[in-house]
C-alpha positions in Angstrom: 68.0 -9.1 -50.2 65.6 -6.4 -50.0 62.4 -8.9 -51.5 63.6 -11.7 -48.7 63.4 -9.1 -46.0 59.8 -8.0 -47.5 58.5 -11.5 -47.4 60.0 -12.2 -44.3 58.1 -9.2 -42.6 54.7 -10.5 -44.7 55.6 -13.9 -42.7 56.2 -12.2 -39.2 53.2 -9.6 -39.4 50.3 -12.4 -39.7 52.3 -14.8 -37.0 51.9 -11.8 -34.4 47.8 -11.0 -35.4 47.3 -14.4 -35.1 48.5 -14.7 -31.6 47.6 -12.0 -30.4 43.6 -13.0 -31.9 43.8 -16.3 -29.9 45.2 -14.5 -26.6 42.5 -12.4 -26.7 40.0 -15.0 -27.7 41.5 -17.3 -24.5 41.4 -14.3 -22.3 37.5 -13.5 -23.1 36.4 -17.4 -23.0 38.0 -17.4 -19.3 35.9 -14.4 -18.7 32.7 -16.0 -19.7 33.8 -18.6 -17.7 34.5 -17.1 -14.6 30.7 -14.8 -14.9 29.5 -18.0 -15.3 30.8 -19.5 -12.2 30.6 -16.7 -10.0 27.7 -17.0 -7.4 28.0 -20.8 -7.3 30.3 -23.0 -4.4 34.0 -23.5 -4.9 34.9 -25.2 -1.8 32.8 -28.5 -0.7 30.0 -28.0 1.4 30.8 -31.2 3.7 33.7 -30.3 6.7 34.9 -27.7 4.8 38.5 -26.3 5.6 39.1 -22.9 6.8 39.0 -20.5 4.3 41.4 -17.2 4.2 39.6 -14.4 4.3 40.2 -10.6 3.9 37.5 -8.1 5.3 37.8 -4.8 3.9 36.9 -2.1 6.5 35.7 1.7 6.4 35.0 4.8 7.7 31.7 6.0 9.2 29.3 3.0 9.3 30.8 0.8 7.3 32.7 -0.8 10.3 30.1 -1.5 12.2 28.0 -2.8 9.9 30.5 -4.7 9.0 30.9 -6.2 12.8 27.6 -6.9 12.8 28.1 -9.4 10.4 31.2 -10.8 11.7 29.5 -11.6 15.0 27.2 -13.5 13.3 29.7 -15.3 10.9 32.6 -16.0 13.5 30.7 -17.8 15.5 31.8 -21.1 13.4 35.2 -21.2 12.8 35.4 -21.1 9.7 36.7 -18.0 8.1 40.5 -18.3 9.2 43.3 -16.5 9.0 41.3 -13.8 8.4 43.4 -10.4 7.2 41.3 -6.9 8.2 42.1 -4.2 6.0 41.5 -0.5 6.9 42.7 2.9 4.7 45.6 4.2 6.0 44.4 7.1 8.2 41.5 4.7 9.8 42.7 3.7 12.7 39.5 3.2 14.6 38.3 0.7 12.2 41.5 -1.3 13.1 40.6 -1.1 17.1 36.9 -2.2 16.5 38.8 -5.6 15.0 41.2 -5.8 17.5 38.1 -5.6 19.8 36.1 -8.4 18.1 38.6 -10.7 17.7 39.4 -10.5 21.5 35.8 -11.0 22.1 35.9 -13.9 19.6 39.0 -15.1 21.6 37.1 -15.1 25.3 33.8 -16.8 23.6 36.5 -19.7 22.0 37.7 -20.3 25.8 41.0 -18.8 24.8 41.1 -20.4 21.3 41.1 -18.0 18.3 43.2 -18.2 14.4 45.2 -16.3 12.4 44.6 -12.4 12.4 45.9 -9.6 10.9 45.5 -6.3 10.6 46.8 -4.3 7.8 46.1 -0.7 6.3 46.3 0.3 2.5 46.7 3.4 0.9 43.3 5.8 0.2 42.8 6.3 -3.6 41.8 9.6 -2.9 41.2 12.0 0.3 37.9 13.7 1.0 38.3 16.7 -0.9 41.9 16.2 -2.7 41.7 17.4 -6.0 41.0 15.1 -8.9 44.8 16.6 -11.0 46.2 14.8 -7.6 44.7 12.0 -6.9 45.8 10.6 -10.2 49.3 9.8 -8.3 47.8 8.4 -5.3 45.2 6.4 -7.2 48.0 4.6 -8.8 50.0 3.9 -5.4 46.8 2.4 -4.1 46.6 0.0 -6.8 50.3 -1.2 -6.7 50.2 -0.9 -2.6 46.7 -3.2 -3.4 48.4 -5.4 -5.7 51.1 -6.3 -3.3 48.5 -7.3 -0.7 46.8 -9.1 -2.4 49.7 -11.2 -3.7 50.8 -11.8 0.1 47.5 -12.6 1.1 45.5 -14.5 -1.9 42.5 -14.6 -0.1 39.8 -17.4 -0.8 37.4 -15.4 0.3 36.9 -11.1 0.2 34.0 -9.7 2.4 33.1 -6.0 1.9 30.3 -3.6 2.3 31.3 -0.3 0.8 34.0 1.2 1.9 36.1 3.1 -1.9 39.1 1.1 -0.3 37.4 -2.2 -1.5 37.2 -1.3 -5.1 40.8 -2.4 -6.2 41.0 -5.2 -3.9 38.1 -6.9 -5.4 39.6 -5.9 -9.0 43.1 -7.7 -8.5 40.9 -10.8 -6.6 39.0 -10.5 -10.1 42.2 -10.5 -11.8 43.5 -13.0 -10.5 40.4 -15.2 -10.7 41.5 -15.3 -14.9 44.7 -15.6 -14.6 44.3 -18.6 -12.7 46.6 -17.3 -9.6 43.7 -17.7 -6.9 39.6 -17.9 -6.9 38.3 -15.9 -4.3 34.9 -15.3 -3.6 33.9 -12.0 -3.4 31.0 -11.4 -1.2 29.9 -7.4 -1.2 27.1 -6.6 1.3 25.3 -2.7 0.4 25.4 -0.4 3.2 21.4 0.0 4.8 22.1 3.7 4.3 21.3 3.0 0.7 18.2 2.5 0.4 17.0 3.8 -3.6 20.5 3.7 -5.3 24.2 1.9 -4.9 26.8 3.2 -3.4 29.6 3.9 -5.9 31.5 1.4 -5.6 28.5 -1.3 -4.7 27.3 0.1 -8.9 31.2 -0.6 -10.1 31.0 -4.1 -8.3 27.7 -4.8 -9.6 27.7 -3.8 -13.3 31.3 -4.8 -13.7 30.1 -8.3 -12.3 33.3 -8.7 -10.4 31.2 -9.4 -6.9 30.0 -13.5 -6.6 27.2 -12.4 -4.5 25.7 -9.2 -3.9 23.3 -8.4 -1.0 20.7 -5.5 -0.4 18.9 -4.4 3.3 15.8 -3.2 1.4 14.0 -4.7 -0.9 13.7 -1.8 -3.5 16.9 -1.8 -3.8 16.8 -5.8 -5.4 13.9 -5.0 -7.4 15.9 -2.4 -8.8 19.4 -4.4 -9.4 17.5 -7.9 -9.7 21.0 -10.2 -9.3 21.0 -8.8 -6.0 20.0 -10.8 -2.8 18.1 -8.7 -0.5 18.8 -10.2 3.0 16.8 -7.8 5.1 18.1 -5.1 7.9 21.7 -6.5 9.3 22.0 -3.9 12.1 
């Protein structure tokens, strides 16, 4: 009895290495794959549908850089529903959306899509202590999660903002796993002009952003997969 249960264990232990080798040899193949595909068109270029987007918003600049960009982009309608995202205690982020999407709805003759707006918890507060923020960290990722599963976005614009960070990680995510391909689109803030931003380094290195855009060209001749698109404000 004792020898069958040994050579039973002998037959179990190489069943579970060799599944486990090939999950992890599927899971780093669709990796590869997805680097390889990021940057390059998903949807077809000719009458394209609508595409959802989510626009991650921030504090200090970040908003209205980020406006600046909308104006330009939401003048065809193509980005729709589109789902505005702001930190939880940013509530004048929120109003310049509300703001351009009535503007958007005047220049339409009354005709505008889907909006929402939506807030998500801050991984950490401007000077919370790092012993706390462990907590909170963690609720932003599950409150992230959950948004992300109710919106599964085809396309994420972002420019910054530390609220974008696990948003573009579950889109990421979910890009292997196969439940949605967004395209993540991360524009650098023109206030940096020698180095990334935090979270534009995290996006970059990790190559979780599809395309990545600079306001100074230093900046692209530093981080050469970087577009540099010139001064947006």
């Amino acid at each position: 009895m004792e020898n069958q249960h040994d050579d039973n264990c002998c037959l179990f232990t190489p069943s579970i290495i060799t599944i486990t080798v090939s999950v992890v040899l599927v899971a780093i193949t669709r990796v590869f794959y997805i680097l390889c595909q990021s940057g390059k068109p998903v949807y077809p270029s000719k009458s394209p549908k609508p595409l959802s987007t989510l626009i991650v918003l921030g504090s200090g600049g970040h908003t209205a850089e980020m406006i600046n960009v909308l104006n330009v982009l939401l003048l065809k309608d193509m980005f729709c529903p589109r789902f505005y995202v702001a930190a939880g205690t940013d509530n004048m982020s929120l109003q310049k959306a509300h703001l351009l999407e009535e503007n958007v709805f005047n220049l339409n003759g009354g005709k505008g899509g889907s909006t929402q707006f939506l807030q998500i918890y801050r991984s950490r507060e401007v000077g919370q202590s790092y012993i706390t923020s462990i907590g909170t960290t963690f609720l932003a990722l599950v409150h992230a999660l959950w948004l992300m599963i109710r919106i599964r976005p085809q396309v994420v614009l972002c420019n910054g903002p530390g609220t974008c960070v696990p948003l573009c990680i579950i889109a990421f995510l979910f890009k292997v796993v196969g439940v949605r391909w967004s395209s993540i689109f991360y524009v650098e803030s023109i206030a940096r002009v020698r180095k990334l931003s935090l979270s534009g380094l995290l996006l970059y290195k990790l190559r979780i952003a599809d395309q990545f855009f600079v306001q100074w060209p230093q900046l692209q001749r530093k981080y050469p997969r970087a577009h540099y698109v010139g001064c947006l404000m």
